[in-house]
C-alpha positions as CSV (number, residue, x, y, z in Angstrom):
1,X,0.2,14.0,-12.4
2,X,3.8,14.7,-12.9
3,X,4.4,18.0,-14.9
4,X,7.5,18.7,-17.5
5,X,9.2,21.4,-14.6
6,X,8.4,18.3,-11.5
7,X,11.7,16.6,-11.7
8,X,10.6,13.2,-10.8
9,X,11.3,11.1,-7.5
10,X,11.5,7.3,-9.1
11,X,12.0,7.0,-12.3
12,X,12.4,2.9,-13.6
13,X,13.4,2.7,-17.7
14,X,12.9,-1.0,-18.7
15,X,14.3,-2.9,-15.6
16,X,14.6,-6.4,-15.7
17,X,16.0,-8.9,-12.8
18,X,16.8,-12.5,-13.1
19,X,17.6,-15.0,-10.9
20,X,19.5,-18.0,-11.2
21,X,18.2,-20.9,-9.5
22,X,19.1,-24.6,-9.0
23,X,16.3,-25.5,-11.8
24,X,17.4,-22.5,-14.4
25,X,16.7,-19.0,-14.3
26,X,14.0,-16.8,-13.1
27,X,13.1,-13.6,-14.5
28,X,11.4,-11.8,-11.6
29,X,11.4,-8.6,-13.7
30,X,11.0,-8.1,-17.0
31,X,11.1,-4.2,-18.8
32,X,9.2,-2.3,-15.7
33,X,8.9,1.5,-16.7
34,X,7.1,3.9,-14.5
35,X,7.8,7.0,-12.6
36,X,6.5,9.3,-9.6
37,X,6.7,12.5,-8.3
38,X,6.4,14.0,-5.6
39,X,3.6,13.8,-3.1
40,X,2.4,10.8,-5.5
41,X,1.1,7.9,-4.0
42,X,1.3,3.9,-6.2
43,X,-0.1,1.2,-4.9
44,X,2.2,-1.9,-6.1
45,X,-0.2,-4.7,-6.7
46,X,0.2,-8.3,-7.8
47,X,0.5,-11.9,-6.7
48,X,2.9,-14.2,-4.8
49,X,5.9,-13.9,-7.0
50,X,5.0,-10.9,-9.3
51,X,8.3,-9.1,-8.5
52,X,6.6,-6.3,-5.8
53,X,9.5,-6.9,-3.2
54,X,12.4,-7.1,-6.3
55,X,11.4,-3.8,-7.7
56,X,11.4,-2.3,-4.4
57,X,14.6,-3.5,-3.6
58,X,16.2,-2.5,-6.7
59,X,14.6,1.0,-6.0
60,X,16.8,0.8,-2.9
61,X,19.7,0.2,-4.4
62,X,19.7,-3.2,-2.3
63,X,19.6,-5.0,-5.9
64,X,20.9,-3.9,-9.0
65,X,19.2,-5.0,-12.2
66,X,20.7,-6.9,-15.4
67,X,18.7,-4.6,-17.6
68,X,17.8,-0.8,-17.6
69,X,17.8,1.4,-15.0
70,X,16.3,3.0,-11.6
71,X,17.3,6.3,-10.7
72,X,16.2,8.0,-7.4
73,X,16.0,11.9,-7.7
74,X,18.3,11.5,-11.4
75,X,20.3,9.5,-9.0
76,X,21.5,5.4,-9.8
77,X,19.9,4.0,-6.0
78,X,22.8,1.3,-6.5
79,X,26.1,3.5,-6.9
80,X,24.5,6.6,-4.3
81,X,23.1,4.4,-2.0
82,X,24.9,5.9,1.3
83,X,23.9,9.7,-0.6
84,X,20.4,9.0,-1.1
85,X,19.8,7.1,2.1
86,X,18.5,9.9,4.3
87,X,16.0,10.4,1.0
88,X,14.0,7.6,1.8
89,X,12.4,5.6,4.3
90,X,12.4,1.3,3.8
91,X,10.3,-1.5,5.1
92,X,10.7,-4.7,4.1
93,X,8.3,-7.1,5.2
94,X,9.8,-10.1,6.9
95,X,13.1,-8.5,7.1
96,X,13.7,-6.9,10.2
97,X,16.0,-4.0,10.9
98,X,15.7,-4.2,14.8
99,X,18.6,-5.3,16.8
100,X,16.7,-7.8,19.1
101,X,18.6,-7.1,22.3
102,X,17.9,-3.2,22.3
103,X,15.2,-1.7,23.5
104,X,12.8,0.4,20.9
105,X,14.5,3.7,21.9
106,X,17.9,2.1,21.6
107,X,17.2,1.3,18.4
108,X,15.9,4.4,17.5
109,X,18.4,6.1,18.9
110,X,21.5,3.6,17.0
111,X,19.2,4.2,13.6
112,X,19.1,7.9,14.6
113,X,23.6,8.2,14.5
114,X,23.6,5.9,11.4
115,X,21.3,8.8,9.7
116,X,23.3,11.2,11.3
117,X,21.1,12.8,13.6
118,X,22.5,14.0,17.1
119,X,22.0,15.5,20.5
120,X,18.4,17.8,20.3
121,X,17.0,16.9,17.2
122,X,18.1,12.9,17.5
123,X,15.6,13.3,20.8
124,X,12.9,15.2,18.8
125,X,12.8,13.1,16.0
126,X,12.3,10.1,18.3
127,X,10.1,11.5,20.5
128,X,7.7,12.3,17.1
129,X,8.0,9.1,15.3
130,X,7.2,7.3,18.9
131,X,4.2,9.4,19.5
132,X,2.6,9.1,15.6
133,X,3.2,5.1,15.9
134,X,1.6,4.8,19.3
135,X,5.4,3.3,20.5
136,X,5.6,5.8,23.6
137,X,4.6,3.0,26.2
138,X,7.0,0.2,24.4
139,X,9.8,2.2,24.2
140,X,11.7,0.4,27.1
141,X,10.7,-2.7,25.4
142,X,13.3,-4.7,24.1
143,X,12.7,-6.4,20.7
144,X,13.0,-9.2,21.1
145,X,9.5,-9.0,23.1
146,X,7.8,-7.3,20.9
147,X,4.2,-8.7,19.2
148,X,4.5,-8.4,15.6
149,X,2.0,-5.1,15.4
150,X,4.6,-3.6,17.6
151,X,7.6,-4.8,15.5
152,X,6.2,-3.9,11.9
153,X,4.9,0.1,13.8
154,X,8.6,0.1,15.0
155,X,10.0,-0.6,11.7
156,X,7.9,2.2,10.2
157,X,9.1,4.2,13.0
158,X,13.0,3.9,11.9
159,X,12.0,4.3,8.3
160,X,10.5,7.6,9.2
161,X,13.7,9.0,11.4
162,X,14.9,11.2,8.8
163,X,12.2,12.6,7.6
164,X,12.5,11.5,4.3
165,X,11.2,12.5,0.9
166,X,9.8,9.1,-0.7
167,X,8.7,6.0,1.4
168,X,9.0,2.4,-0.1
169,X,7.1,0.3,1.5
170,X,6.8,-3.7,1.5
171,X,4.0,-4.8,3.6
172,X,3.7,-2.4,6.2
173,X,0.6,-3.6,7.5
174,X,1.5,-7.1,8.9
175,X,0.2,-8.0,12.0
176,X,-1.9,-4.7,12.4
177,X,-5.7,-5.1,13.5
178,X,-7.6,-3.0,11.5
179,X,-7.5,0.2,13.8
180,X,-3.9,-0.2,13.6
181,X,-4.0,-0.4,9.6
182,X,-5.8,2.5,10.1
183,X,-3.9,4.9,11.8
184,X,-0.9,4.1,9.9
185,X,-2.8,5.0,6.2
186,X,-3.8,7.9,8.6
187,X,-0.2,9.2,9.2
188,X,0.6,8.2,5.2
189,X,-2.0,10.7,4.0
190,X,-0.6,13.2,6.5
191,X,3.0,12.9,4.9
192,X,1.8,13.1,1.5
193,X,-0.7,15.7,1.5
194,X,1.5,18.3,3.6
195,X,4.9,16.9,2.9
196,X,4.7,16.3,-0.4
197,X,6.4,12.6,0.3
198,X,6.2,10.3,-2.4
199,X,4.9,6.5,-1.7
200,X,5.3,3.5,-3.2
201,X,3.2,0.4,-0.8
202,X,2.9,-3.2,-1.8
203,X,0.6,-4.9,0.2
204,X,-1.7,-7.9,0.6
205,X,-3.9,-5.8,3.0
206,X,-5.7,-3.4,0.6
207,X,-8.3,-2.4,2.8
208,X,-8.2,1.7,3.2
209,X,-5.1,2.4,1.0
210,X,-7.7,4.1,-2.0
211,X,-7.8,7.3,0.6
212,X,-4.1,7.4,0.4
213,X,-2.9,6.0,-3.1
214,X,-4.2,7.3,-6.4
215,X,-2.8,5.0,-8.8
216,X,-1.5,1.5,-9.6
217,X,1.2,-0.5,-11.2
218,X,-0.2,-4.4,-11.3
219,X,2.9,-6.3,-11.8
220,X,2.1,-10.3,-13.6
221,X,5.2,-12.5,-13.7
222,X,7.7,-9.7,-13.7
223,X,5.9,-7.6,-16.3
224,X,3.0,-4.6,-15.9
225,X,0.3,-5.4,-16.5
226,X,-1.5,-2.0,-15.7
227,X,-0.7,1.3,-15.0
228,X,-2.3,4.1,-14.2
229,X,-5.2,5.3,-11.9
230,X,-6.5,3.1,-9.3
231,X,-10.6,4.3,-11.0
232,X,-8.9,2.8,-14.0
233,X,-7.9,-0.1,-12.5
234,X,-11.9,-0.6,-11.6
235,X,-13.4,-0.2,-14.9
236,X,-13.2,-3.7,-15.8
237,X,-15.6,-4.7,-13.5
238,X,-18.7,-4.9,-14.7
239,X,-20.9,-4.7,-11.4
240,X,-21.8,-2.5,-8.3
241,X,-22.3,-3.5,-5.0
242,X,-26.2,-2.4,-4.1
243,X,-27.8,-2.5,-0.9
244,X,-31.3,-1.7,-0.2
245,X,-32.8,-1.1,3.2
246,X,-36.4,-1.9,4.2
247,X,-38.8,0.0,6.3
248,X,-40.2,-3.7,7.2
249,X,-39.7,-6.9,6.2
250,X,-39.8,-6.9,2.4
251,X,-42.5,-9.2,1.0
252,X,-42.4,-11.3,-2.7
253,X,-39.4,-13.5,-4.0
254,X,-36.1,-11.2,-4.0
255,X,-33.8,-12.0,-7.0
256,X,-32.0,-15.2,-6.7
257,X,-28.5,-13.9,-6.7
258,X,-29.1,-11.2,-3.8
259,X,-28.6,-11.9,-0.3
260,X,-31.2,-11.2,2.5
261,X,-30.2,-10.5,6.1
262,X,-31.4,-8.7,9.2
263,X,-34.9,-10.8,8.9
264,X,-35.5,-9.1,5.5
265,X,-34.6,-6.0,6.3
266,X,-31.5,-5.5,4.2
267,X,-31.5,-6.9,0.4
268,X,-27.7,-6.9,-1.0
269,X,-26.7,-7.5,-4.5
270,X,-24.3,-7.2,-7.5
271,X,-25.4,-5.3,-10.3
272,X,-24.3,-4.3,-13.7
273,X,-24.4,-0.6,-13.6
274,X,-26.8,-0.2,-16.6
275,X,-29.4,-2.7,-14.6
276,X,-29.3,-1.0,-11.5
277,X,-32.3,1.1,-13.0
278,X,-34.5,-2.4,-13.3
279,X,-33.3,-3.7,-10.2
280,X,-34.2,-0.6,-8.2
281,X,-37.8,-0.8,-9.7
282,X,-38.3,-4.4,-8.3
283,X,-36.9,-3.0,-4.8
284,X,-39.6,-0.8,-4.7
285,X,-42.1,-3.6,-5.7
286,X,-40.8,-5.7,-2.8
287,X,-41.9,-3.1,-0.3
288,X,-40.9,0.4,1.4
289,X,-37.3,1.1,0.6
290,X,-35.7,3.3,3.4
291,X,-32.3,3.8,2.1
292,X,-30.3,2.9,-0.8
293,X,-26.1,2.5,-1.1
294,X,-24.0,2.2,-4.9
295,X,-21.0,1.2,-4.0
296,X,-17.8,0.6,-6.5
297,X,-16.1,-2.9,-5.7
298,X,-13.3,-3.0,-3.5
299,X,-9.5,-3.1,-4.6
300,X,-9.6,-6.7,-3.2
301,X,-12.3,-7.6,-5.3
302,X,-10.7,-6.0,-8.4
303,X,-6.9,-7.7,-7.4
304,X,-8.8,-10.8,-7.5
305,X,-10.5,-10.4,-11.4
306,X,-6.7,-9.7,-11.9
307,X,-5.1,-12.0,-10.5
308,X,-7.4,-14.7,-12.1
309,X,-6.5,-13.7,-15.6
């Protein structure tokens, strides 16, 4: 948690964004307050059209709100923009930064002058964000010929060039398999814990990012609708996931909302937490249990309670 003498990263005091479209306006953000220090990690969570991407965007001083305010480090993202932009790192999903014509170390390299790194260090830094993104054998590649994995870990690479304090991230996992999602949560953790960066990642892909990100800001029509820590976020949901594992096939009439697989080896279920006693005891009725899992439900699982209220 941030303490009184932690001088925050992000601060946001009652931000609002509207947009004025052919059929009227569109308020995309609507009194968002929050902050985050450093080595903090937020999951930004929410449904097409929430406002994830606008808040990030107004965080990068790419956007600058009708109402309230964002600073960066005490500092307005909009007015210091050029200042603050060796800070942070930025990826915006569907937005490419990539000059399709150079190669991945040419871009590097052109990203690498625009943050005003040179000669030695310009080379180290490139040879380090290549090697944690897996880009070493692509690096000759032009753009243009990239697969989108490749393109969304080079983005991340030229967000990382200056080794900045605070990522913001806007679906960084796009067209990553899941070993890919994997190694790149892997490398977030790594910044965070002995960096101290701050992140702030809005994703569809959920999978994995609990290890990394401690709390949530759900966003609902521009608003938040929660804020706080992603165990928080959990307690709403009334139900475990329980899997019990047989030394044989179990024998007698499971319960009809469980699910049965591997021949009746393995009996899954979700159960209430103060029914898991019960349920255990007709398990054991049902024949030799070998192994039983409690798990909580997954952050997709909870985004979906959410997103249906």
């Amino acid at each position: 948690m941030i303490h009184d003498e932690i001088k925050p990263v992000v601060e946001a005091r009652g931000l609002g964004v509207t947009f004025r479209r052919a059929k009227g306006e569109v308020r995309a953000l609507r009194g968002v307050t929050f902050s985050l220090g450093p080595g903090e990690g937020l999951a930004l969570l929410g449904g097409n059209g929430a406002g994830k991407s606008t808040l990030i965007r107004v965080l990068a001083g790419i956007l600058l709100p009708q109402e309230g305010e964002a600073r960066l480090w005490g500092l307005d993202p909009w007015r210091f923009r050029t200042r603050l932009a060796q800070r942070y790192g930025l990826v915006l999903g569907g937005r490419s930064r990539l000059s399709p014509l150079l190669s991945v170390e040419e871009n590097l390299r052109l990203w690498g002058a625009l943050y005003g790194l040179a000669g030695a260090h310009a080379k180290r830094r490139i040879q380090e964000v290549a090697e944690a993104l897996d880009l070493t054998p692509i690096l000759g590649v032009a753009a243009s010929r990239l697969s989108l994995g490749q393109r969304n870990r080079a983005e991340l690479a030229l967000a990382l060039l200056p080794e900045p304090e605070l990522l913001l991230l806007d679906e960084p996992f796009i067209g990553l398999d899941a070993l890919g999602r994997k190694s790149v949560l892997n490398l977030l953790e790594t910044l965070k814990v002995h960096r101290g960066v701050a992140l702030i990642l809005a994703s569809h892909e959920l999978s994995g990012v609990e290890g990394v990100l401690e709390r949530a800001l759900v966003l609902r029509r521009g608003e938040v609708a929660f804020l706080g820590d992603l165990t928080a976020l959990r307690r709403g949901l009334d139900f475990r996931h329980v899997k019990v594992l047989f030394h044989e096939p179990f024998r007698g009439n499971p319960p009809p909302w469980a699910t049965v697989s591997e021949g009746g080896y393995v009996l899954e279920a979700k159960v209430s937490p103060e029914k898991i006693p019960g349920f255990l005891s007709q398990m054991l009725a049902l024949g030799r249990v070998r192994e039983v899992s409690v798990q909580e439900p997954s952050l997709e699982e909870v985004m979906e309670v959410w997103l249906r209220t």
